[in-house]
N, C-alpha and C positions, 0 to 999 in steps of 0.2 A: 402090756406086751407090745413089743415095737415092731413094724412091718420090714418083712424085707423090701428091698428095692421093686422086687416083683409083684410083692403083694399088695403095692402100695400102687401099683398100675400109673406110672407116670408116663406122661407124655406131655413132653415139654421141648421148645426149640429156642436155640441160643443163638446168634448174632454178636461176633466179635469182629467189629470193626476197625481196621487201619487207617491211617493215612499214609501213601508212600513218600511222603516227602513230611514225615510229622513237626520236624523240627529243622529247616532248611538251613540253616546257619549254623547248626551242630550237629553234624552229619552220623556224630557216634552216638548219640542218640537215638536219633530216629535209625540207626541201623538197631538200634540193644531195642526198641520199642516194637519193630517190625518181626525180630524175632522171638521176642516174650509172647506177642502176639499169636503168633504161630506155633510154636512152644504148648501157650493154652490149648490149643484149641484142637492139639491131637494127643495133649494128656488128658482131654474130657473125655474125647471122641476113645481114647482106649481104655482109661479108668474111672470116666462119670458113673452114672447112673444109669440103667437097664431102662431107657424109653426116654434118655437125652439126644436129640439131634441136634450136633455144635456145626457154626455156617460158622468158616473165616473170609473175610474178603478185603482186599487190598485197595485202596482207590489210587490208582499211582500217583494223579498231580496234586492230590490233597496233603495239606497240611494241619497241625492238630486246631487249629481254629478252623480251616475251611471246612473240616471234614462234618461235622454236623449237620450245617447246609446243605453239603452235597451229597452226604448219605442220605438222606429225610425220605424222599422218593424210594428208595431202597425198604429200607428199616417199612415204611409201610407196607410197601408189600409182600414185607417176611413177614410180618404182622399181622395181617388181613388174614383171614380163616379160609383153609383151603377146602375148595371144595367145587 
């Protein structure tokens, strides 16, 4: 027997990170990436799972290489257990 969404009592949080400048030199890009982005991240937040909390966040000067680095500080502390 398979659990519902509810039964299955999750509680889980997602992190979908951008760069606003993902791809500086193909500007259609990084505009189709910034919005796919955002896109996810409020078809989770309206049709995920019952005890998913989706975080989007933008880092404006990053790019899809710098953004790792610059997000790291971030990502750990959506990470770190709240309390």
């Amino acid at each position: 027997m398979a659990l519902t969404e509810n039964e299955a009592g999750l509680s889980a949080r997602l992190l979908i990170a951008v760069g606003g400048r993902e791809m500086p030199d193909r500007p259609e890009i990084s505009a189709r990436m910034l919005t796919d982005a955002a896109a996810l991240a409020d078809l989770l937040r309206q049709r995920g799972p019952a005890g998913l909390a989706v975080e989007h966040r933008v880092l404006a000067e990053e790019n899809h290489l710098s953004l790792p680095m610059a997000a790291f500080p971030s990502v750990l502390r959506f990470a770190a257990p709240r309390g």
